[in-house]
C-alpha positions in Angstrom: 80.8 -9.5 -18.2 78.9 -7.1 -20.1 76.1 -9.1 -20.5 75.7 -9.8 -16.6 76.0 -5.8 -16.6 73.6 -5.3 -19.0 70.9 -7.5 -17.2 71.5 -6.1 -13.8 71.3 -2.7 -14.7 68.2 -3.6 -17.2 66.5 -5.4 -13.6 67.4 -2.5 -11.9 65.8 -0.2 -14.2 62.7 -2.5 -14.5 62.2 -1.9 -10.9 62.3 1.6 -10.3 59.9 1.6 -13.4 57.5 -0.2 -11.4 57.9 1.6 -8.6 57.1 4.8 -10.2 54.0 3.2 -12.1 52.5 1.8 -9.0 52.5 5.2 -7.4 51.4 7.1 -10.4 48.4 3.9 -10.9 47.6 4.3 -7.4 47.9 8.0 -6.2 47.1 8.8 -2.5 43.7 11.6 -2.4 42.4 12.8 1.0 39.4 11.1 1.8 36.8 13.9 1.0 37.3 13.5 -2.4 34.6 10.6 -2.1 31.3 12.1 -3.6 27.8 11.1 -2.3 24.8 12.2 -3.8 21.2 11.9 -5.0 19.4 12.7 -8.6 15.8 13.3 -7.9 14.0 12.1 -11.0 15.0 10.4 -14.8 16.4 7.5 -14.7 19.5 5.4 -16.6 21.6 8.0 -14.9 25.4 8.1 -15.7 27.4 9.9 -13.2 31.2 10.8 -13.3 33.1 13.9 -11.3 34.9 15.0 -14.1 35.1 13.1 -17.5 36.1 9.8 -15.6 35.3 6.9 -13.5 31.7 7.0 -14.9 29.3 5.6 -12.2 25.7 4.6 -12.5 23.0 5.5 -10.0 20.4 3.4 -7.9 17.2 2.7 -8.7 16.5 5.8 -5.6 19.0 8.0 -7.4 21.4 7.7 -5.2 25.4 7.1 -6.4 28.8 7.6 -5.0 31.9 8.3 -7.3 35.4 9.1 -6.5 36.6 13.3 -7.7 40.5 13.1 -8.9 40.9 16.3 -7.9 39.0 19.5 -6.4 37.0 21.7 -7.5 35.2 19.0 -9.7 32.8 19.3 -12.7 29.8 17.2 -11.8 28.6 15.7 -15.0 25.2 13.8 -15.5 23.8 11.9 -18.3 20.0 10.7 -18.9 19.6 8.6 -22.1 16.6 7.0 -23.8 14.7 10.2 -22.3 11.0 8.7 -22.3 9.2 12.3 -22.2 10.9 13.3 -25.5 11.8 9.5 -27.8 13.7 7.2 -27.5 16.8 8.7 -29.4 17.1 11.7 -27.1 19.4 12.4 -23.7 19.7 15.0 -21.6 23.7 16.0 -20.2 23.6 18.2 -16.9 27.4 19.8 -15.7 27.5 21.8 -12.8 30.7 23.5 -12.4 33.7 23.5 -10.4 32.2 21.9 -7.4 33.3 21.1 -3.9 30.8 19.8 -2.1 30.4 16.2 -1.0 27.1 15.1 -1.0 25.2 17.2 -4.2 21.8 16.8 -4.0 20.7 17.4 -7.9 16.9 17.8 -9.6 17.1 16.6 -12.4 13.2 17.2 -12.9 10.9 19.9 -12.4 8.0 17.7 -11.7 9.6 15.3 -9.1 7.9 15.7 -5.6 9.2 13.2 -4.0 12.2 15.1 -1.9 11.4 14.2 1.7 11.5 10.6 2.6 8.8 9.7 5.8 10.6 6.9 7.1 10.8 8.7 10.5 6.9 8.9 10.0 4.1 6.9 11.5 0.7 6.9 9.7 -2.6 7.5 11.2 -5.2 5.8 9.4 -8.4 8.7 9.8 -11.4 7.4 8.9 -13.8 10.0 7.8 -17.9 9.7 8.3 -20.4 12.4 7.0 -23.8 12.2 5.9 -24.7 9.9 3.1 -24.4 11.2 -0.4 -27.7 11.6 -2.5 -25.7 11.6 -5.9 -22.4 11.4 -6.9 -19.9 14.1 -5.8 -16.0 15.0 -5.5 -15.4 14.8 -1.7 -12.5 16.6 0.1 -11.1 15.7 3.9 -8.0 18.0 4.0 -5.8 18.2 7.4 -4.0 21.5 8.2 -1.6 22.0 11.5 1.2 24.0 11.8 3.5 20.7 12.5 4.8 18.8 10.1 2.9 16.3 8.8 2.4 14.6 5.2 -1.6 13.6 3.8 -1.9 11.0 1.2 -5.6 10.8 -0.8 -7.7 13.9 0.4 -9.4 14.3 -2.9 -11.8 11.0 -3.7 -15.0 10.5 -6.2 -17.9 8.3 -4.1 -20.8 7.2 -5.6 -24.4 7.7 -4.1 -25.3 6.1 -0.4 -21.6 6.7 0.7 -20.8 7.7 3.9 -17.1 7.6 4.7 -13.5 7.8 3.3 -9.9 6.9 4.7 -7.4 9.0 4.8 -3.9 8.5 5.6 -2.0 11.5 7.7 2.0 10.7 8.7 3.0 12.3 11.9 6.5 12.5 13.3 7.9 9.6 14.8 9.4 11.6 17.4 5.8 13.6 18.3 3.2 11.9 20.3 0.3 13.9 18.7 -0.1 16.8 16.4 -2.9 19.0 16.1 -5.1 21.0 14.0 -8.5 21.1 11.7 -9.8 18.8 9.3 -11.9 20.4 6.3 -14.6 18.8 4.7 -15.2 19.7 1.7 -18.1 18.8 -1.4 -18.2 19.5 -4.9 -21.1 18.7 -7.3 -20.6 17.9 -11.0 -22.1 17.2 -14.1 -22.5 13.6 -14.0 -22.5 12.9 -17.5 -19.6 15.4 -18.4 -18.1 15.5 -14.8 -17.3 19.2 -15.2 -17.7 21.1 -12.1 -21.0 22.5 -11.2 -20.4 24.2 -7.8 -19.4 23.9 -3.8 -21.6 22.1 -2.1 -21.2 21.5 1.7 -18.3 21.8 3.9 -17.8 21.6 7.4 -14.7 22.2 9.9 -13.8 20.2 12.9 -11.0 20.8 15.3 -9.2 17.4 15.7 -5.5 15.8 17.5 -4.2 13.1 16.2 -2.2 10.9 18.4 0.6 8.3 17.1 -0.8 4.8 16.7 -4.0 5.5 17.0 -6.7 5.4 14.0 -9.4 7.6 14.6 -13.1 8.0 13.4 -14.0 11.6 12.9 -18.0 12.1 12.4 -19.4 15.2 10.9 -22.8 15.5 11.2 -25.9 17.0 8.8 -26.4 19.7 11.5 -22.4 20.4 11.2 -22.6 21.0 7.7 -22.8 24.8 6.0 -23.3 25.8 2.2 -19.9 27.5 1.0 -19.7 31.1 -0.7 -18.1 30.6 -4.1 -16.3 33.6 -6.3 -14.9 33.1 -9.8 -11.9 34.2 -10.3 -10.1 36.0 -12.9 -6.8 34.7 -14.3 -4.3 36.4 -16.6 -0.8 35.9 -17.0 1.9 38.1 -19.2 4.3 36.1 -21.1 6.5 37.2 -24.1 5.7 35.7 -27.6 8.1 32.1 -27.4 7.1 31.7 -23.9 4.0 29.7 -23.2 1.6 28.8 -19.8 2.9 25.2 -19.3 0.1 24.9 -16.0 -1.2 26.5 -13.2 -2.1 24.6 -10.3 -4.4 26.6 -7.3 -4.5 25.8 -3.7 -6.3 27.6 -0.9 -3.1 28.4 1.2 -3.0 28.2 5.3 -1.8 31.8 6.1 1.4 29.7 8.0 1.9 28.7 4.4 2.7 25.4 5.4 3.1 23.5 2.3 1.6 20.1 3.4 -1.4 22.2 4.4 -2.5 23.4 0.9 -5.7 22.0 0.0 -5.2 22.3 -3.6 -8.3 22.7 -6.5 -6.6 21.8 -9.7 -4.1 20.0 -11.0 -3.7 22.6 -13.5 -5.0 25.4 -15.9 -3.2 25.3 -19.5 -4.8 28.7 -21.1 -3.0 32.3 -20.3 -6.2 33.6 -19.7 -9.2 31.5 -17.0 -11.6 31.9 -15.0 -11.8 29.8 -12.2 -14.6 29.1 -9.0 -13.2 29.3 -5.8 -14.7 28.3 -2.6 -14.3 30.8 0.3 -14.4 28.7 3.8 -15.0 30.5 6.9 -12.3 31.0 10.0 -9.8 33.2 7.6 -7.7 30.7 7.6 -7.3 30.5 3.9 -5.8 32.7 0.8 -5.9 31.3 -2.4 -2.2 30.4 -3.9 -1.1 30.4 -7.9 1.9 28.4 -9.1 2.8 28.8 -12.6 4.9 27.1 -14.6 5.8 28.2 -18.3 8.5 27.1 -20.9 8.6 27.4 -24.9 8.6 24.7 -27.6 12.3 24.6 -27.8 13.1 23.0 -24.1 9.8 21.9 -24.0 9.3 20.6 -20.2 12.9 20.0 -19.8 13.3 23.5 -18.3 10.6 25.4 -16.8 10.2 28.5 -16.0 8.0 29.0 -12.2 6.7 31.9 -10.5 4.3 31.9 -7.0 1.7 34.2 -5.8 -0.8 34.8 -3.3 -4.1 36.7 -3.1 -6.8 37.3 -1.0 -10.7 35.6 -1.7 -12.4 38.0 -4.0 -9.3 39.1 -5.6 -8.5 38.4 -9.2 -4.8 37.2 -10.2 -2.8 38.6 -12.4 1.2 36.8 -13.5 3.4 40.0 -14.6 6.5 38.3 -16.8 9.5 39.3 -14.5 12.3 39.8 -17.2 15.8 40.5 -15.5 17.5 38.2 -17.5 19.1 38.7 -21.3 20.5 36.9 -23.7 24.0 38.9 -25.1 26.0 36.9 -27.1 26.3 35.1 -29.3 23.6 37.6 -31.6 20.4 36.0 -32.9 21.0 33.3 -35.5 25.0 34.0 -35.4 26.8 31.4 -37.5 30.3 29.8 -37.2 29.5 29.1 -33.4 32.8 27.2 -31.9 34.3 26.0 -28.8 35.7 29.2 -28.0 32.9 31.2 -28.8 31.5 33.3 -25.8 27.3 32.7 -24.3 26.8 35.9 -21.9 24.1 37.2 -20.3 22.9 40.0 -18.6 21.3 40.6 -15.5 19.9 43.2 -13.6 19.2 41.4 -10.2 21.8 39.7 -7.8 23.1 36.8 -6.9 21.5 33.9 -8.8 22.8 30.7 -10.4 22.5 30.1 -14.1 20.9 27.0 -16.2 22.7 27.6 -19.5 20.6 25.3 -21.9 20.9 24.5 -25.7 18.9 21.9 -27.6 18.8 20.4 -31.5 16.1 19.1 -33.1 18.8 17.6 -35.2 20.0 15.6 -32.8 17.2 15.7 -30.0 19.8 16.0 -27.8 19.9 18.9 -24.7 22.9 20.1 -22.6 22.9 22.0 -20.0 25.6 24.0 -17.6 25.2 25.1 -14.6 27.8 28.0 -13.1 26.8 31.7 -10.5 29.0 33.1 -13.3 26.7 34.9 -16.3 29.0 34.1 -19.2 31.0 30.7 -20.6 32.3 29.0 -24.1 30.4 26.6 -25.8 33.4 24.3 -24.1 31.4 24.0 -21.4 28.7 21.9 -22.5 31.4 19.4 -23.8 31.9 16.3 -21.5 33.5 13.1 -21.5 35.1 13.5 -24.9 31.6 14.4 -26.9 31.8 17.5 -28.4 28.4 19.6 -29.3 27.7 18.7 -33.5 29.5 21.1 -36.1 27.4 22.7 -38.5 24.5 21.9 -36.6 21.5 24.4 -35.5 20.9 24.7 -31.6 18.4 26.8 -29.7 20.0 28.4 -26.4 18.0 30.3 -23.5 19.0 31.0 -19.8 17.3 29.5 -16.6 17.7 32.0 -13.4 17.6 30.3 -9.7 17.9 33.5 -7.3 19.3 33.8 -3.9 22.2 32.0 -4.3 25.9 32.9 -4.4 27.6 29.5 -5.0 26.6 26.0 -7.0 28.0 24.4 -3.4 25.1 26.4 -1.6 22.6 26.1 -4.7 22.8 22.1 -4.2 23.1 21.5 -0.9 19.9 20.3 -0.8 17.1 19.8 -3.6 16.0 23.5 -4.7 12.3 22.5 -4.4 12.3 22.5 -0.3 15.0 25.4 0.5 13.3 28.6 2.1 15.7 30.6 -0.1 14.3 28.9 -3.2 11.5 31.5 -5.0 10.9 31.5 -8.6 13.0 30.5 -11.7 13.1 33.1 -14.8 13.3 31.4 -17.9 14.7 34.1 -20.3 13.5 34.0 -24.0 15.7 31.7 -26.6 17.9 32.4 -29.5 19.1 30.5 -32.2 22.4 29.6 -33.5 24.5 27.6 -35.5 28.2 25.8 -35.1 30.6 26.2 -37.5 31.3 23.6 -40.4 
């Protein structure tokens, strides 16, 4: 009898075990803890909510992973980072999230934000007088509406006379309306520097969906542009250095699809640069600067905008509002506890906390609207930064935002509230044995 005793009480027991494990394996979560998102940029992307269940993204970036609980730490990891070798990888963690459908950049340099699927694409055909010798030739579209041009930049040879162009409209818009610019440049031809602006012409035009229409500027339509050279300087600290700076000729709607833009970048602090001044006023000339140190490289960039009028020269002040506090410069015994502050004399802003080895060739990065953490918070998934190890460490400012929710609700690049990023100056330090 004790045996029989035994076993039913053991069966019993067994059950209720069971029971209990099935619903601790499978525990019941509201449904909005089902995270949607999209990386813009990198690739072999490995994405988790938290230190666990580690998902992998599409080939478009795009991955969907389940949070255990709310908020969430957003973790993402890049390895086999091409820009940088082979051995290298980049970890992103942005903080105590609670948003459902994070839209991250994960580089600077990606443009590829708005997708044109709901676009329709005129294909403009573009007929001018023939060339005499060879020459850069510009057909840049402007409108207020939206719009997206592909190819308005083209080298022909001599005895050309046209050029395609392809301008997406709006699905939903019949026709959109505006001016084309045509644009010439002369060059060297056997250095192909630039020599000077040669003819341009404007033509009021309306493009209508599904239509593909031939616009004809003639010899009599074309004018010889006024060209100034401009001066360019630009302030940075001593471990800061001009990454590029790309100039556009800016519509004064500053609509961004309607920069006709002159170079694809200047790499010297100090330049001088021709600009073509076009009649109509409908043009300033716009300067976008990007600059970073030889610690993050072109990981993390530091950007700043501006605008000035033809004839003006341009001049980039280094806006510093950010500090580094603590840990001090080249402080030693660095461990988990150990506090990274900042300070900062203009509000709100998220905050890029970045360190980097060229030990390990490995970067890390947290992201938090607070302006202090622990060294803890680069750890994720069980890897813990190297002991006794040097790391560089510097501080990336997004301002205008209050929350990381807000700050990625939508890819940083496109939001009217996004303006410049402040990359402070770095420090070194090292961890403890």
């Amino acid at each position: 009898m004790k045996s029989n005793s035994f076993h039913i009480i053991h069966f019993c027991l067994l059950g209720l075990v069971f029971a209990l494990s099935s619903c601790i394996d499978d525990p019941v979560r509201p449904d909005n803890y089902l995270i949607k998102g999209k990386i813009y940029g990198g690739y072999n992307l490995l994405v988790s909510a938290g230190d666990y269940p580690i998902v992998s993204t599409d080939r478009l970036g795009n991955f969907e992973v389940e949070a255990l609980s709310k908020p969430y730490n957003l973790i993402i990891d890049e390895r086999s980072l091409g820009i940088v070798g082979g051995n290298s990888y980049l970890t992103l963690k942005f903080l105590d999230l609670t948003i459902n459908n994070p839209q991250i950049v994960l580089n600077d340099w990606y443009s590829g934000y708005t997708s044109y699927n709901n676009y329709e694409n005129c294909d403009v055909n573009i007929i001018f007088p023939e060339l005499n010798e060879k020459k850069i030739v510009c057909t840049k579209f402007i409108s207020k509406s939206k719009f997206y041009q592909s190819r308005y930049w083209q080298y022909l040879d001599p005895g050309e006379h046209f050029k395609n162009t392809d301008i997406f409209i709006p699905s939903d818009e019949p026709s959109i309306s505006g001016k084309m610019y045509y644009l010439e440049i002369k060059m060297d031809t056997m250095s192909g520097e630039f020599l000077s602006y040669d003819k341009f012409a404007i033509k009021d035009i309306t493009l209508e969906k599904g239509l593909n229409p031939d616009i004809i500027f003639t010899p009599k339509e074309m004018n010889n542009p006024e060209e100034y050279l401009m001066e360019i300087r630009m302030d940075l600290p001593q471990d800061l250095n001009n990454f590029s700076t790309k100039i556009s000729l800016s519509c004064q709607f500053k609509n961004k699809e309607s920069d006709l833009e002159l170079t694809g970048g200047l790499y010297t602090e100090f330049e001088y640069f021709n600009i073509p001044i076009l009649p109509g006023n409908d043009f300033n000339i716009k300067l976008y600067n990007e600059y970073g140190n030889s610690y993050l490289q072109d990981i993390s960039l530091g950007t700043r905008c501006m605008y000035v009028n033809p004839g003006e020269p341009a001049y980039f002040p280094y806006k510093e509002t950010v500090s580094l506090v603590s840990p001090p410069v080249e402080y030693e015994n660095v461990s988990d506890s150990t506090t990274f502050e900042i300070s900062d004399n203009e509000e709100p802003a998220i905050y890029e906390f970045n360190i980097f080895s060229y030990q390990i060739r490995g970067y890390f990065k947290f992201y938090t609207n607070k302006k202090r953490g622990t060294l803890a918070d680069f750890n994720a998934r069980g890897y813990h930064i190297n002991k006794n190890t040097t790391y560089f460490w510097a501080v990336r400012k997004f301002p205008n935002y209050t929350s990381l929710d807000e700050f990625i609700s939508q890819p940083y690049p496109v939001d009217d509230r996004y303006d410049y990023i402040e990359l402070s100056k770095s420090q070194s330090f090292k961890t403890a044995p």
